[in-house]
N, C-alpha and C positions, 0 to 999 in steps of 0.2 A: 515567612521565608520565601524568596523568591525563587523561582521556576527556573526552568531552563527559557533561556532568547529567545525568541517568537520571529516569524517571517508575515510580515504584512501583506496581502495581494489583494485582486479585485474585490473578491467576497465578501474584506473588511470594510467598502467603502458603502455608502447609499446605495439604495435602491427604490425604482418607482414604488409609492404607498408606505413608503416607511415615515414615521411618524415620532421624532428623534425629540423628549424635551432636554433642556438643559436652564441650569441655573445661572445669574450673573451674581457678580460679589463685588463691590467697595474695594478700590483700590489700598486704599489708605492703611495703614496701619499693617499690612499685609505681609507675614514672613515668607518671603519668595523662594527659597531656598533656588534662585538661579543656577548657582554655582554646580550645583551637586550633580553631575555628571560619572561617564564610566559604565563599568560592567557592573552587574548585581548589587547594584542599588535598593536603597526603601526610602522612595520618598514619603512623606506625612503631610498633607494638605486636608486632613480630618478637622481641621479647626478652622475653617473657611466659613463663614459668613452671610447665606445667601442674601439679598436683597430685591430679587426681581426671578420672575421666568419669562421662556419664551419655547415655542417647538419650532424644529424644522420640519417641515413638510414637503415632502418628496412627490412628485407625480411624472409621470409617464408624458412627454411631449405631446404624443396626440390626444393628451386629457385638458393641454391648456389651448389660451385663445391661437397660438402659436405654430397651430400643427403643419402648417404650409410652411415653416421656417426651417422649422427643427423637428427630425424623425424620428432616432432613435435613442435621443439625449434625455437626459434627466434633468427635469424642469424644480427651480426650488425656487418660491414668490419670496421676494428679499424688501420688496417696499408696495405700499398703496399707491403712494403718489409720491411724486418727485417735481420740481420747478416751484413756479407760479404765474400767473397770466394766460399771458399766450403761450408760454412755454409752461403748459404741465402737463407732464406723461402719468401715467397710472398703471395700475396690475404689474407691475415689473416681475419679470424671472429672469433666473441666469439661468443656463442651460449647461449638463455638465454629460462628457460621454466616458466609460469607465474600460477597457481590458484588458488583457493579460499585461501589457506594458506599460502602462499609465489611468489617472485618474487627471482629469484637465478639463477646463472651463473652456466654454466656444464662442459664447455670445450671449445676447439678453434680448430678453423679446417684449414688450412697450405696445400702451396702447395710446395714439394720439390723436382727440380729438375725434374717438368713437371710435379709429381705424386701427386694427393690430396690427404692429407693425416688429423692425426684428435690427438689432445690428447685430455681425457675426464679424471675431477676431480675427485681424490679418494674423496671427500667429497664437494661437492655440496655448494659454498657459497651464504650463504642467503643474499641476498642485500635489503629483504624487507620480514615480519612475517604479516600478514594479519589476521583482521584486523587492521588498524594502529589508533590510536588515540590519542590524549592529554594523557600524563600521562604515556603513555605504551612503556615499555622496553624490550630487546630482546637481546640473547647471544647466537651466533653460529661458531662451526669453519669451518674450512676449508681446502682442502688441494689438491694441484694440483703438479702432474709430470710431467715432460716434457723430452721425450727423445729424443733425437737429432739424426736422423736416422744414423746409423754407432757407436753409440755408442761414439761421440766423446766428448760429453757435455751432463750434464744431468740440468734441472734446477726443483728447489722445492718449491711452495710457500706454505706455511702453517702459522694455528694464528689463533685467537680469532678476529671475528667481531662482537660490540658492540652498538647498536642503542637506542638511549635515544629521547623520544617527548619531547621536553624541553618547546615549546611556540606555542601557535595560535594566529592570529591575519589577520590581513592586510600586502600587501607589494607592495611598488610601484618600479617596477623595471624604465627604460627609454623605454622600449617597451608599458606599460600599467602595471593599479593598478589590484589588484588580494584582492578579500574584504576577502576571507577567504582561508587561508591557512594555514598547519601545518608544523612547525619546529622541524625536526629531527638532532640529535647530532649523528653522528659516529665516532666509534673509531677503528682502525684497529690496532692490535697490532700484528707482529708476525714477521717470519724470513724467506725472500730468501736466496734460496742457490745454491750456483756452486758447480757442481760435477765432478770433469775428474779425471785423471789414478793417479793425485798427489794430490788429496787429494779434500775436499769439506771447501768452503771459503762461512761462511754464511754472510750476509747482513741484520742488523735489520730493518724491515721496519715499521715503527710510522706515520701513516696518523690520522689526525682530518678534518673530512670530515663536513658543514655544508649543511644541503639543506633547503629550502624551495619547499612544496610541495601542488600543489592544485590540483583537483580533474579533473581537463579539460590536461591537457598540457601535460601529457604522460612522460615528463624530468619534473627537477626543474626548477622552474620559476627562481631560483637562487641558484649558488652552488659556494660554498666558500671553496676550499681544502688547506689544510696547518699541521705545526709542532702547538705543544703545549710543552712548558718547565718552569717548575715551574707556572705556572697557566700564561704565557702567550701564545697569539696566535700568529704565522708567517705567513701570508696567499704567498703560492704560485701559487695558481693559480684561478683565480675566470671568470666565465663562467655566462651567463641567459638566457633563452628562446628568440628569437628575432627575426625582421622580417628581409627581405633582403634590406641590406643596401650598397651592393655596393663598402664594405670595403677591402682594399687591407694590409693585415696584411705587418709589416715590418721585420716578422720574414718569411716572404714569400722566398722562392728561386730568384734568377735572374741565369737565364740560362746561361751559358760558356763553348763552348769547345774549345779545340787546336786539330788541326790535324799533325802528324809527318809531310808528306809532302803535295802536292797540285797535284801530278801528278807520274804517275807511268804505268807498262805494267801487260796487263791481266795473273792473273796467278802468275807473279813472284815473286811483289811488299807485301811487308804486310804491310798497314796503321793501325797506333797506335790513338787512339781519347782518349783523358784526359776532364775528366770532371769537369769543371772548375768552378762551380755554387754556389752562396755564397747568404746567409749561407746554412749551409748544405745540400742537400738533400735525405731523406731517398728511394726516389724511384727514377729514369730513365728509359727513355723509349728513346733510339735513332732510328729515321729513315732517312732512305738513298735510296731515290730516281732515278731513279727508282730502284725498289727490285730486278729484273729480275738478276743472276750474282752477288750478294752481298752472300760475304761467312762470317759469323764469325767463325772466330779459335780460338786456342789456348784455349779450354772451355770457347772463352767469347761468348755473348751472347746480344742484343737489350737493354739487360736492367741490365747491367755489370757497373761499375763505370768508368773503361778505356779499353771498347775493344779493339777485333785487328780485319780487315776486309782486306780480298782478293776477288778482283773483277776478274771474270771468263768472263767480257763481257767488250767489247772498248765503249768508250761514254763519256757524261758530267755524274757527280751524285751530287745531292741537298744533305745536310747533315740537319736532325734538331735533336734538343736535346731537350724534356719536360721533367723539373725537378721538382720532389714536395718533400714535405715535408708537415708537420701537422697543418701546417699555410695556402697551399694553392700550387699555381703550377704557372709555366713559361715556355714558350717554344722562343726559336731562333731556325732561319731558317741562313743556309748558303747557297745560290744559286751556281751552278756550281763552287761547292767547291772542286770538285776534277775530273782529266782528266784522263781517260784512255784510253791506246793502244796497238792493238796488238803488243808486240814484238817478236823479230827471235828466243825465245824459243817455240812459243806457239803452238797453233795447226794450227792456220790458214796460219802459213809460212811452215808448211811442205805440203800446198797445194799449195802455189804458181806457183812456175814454171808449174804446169800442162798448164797453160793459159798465160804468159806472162814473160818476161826477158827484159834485168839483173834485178836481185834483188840482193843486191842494184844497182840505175841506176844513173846515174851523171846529165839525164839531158832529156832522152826519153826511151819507152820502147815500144818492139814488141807486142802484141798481138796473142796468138794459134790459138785464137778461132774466129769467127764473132758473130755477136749479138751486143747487146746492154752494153757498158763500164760504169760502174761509179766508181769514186773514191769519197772518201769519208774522211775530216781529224780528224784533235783529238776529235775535238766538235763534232762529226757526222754530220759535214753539207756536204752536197753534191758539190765539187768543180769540178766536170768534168762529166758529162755525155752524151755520144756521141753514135751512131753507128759506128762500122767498119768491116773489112775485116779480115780474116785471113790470117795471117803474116803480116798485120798491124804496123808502125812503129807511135805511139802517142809523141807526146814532151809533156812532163813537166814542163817544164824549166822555164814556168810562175809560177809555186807555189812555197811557202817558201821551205826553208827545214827541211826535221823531219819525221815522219812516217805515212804514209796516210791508208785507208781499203780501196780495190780494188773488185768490183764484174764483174762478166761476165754474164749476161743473170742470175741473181739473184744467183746466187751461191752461194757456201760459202765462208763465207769472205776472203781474204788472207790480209797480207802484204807487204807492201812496203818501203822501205827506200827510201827516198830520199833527195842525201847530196852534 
């Protein structure tokens, strides 16, 4: 049985360190019960479907990269990365400030190209007029710029945001029953728009937003977003407050890469990695083990769609790739996915001969110096270490052939052919 009507105000909305998860569910096949509207209501959405989770995670402004932006706002990271190329931003938040008269969004704060940076809305969208009740409606616009550092792209959202309390009542989600809560109808009505040197390509954007909202839970207990044409509803996206459940969405990434080759010489070699991760993922994060010697060029970067890496140092290197996307993350590991060694470009063969010949040797080589010998081959494993004499003649002749690191009494490395 449902309760008495509820008044909504600041205390129901976030706050910094709250830590909100929620479940998403399959549109398809879904009883929406849209209609069901009014006083003392029970809706029934107990038979919802999860298929993915996710949390909101709330922080304090001066806890993100952000704090020279935004003070006393409420920061919530909404994407890793956004674009591609030369235009991709990372760490994304919106920033939100909450009280006694409103709950509303200000801006988003970006990092580009290592440098944090912030756009803040020429008109502040209210996402919530305070206090909220049965009955009460509310009409605000809004309007936000986005300039794309360099001037390359400009982006505009602007519109009318429209909030109607259409019903209270009860509502049972599959997490648990909620005996009072209020139902708000949004309607977002207004126009994105692209801006560059040929001109500006607007985009009408028509959202009907449903929430259910109660007084404990900080988000909606349930939120039903979608199109309305001609007086029906499309829902696209429908989300609920929820506990952890363990759920591995199937709009999830699974991690893929390809590597050009498998083996190459310090310095000369540039390895290509293709990121191969299906369905999509909006962020990457590749590492390559060890780091020590790991160069990316060509402007890519750890977290590029298909870097390029030159290794500056001989060894085995582990390759992993964590893909996400809005659904969730995956990582694969590649173990001694790639071999490097010095070759007769690099620095370590213009020290060679100070200590040892021929380079290359057919089958043995002299020693300059005395001390303590090791060779060492692609893998870094140590296959010869000995004492000797100077002018020392060592055979080889037991190892493969191919190019091995040689030290003297810890030196620096050189190399070695041997064929």
């Amino acid at each position: 049985m449902a309760n008495a009507q509820i008044t909504i105000t600041q205390t129901s909305m976030p706050a910094a360190n709250d830590t909100l998860r929620y479940s998403t569910v399959a549109t398809a096949g879904v009883n929406l019960n849209i209609q069901q509207k009014g006083a003392s209501q029970t809706w029934d959405y107990s038979k919802l479907v999860p298929n993915g989770q996710d949390i909101y995670r709330y922080a304090a402004a001066n806890s993100t990269p952000y704090l020279l932006y935004f003070f006393n706002q409420i920061g919530l990271k909404t994407a890793d990365s956004l674009g591609a190329g030369p235009v991709m931003l990372k760490n994304i938040y919106s920033f939100y400030t909450k009280n006694a008269t409103v709950f509303k969004q200000e801006g988003i704060g970006y990092s580009y190209q290592g440098f944090p940076l912030a756009a803040q809305n020429k008109d502040d969208d209210e996402i919530y007029q305070f206090p909220l009740k049965y009955g009460d409606s509310d009409v605000s616009t809004y309007n936000f710029r986005f300039v794309i550092p360099g001037n390359i792209l400009t982006f505009v959202q602007a519109g009318v945001r429209t909030n109607v309390v259409d019903g209270w009542g009860s509502i049972t989600t599959p997490y648990k029953t909620y005996p009072s809560v209020l139902r708000v109808k949004t309607l977002v009505n207004g126009t994105d728009s692209l801006i560059t040197q040929f001109g500006r390509v607007p985009i009408p954007r028509r959202q009907v937003i449903y929430k259910w909202l109660s007084a404990d839970e900080k988000i909606p207990v349930l939120e039903i977003t979608g199109t309305e044409n001609g007086g029906n509803f499309t829902a696209n996206q429908i989300r609920y407050r929820d506990k952890y459940l363990g759920i591995v969405s199937p709009l999830r990434p699974r991690a893929g890469f390809r590597i050009s080759k498998t083996s190459g010489f310090v310095t000369v070699d540039t390895f290509n990695f293709t990121d191969r991760s299906q369905p999509f993922a909006t962020s990457l994060n590749w590492q390559i083990t060890p780091t020590a010697g790991v160069s990316f060029v060509g402007g890519t970067s750890a977290s590029s769609r298909n870097p390029r890496v030159v290794f500056r140092q001989a060894g085995l290197y582990n390759v992993s790739l964590v893909a996400t996307n809005n659904f969730g993350s995956d990582d694969t590991t590649a173990p001694n996915a790639i071999s490097i060694q010095y070759g007769l470009s690099t620095q370590g063969i213009a020290r060679e001969n100070l200590f040892f010949y021929p380079n290359p040797s057919h089958g043995e080589v002299t020693v300059k110096l005395s001390g303590k010998l090791e060779v060492f081959d692609g893998a870094g494993r140590c296959v010869l270490n000995r004492s000797v004499n100077a002018n020392e003649t060592v055979s080889i002749s037991v190892l493969p052939k191919g190019f091995y690191t040689v030290k003297i009494n810890g030196s620096i490395p050189a190399t070695l052919l041997h064929y």
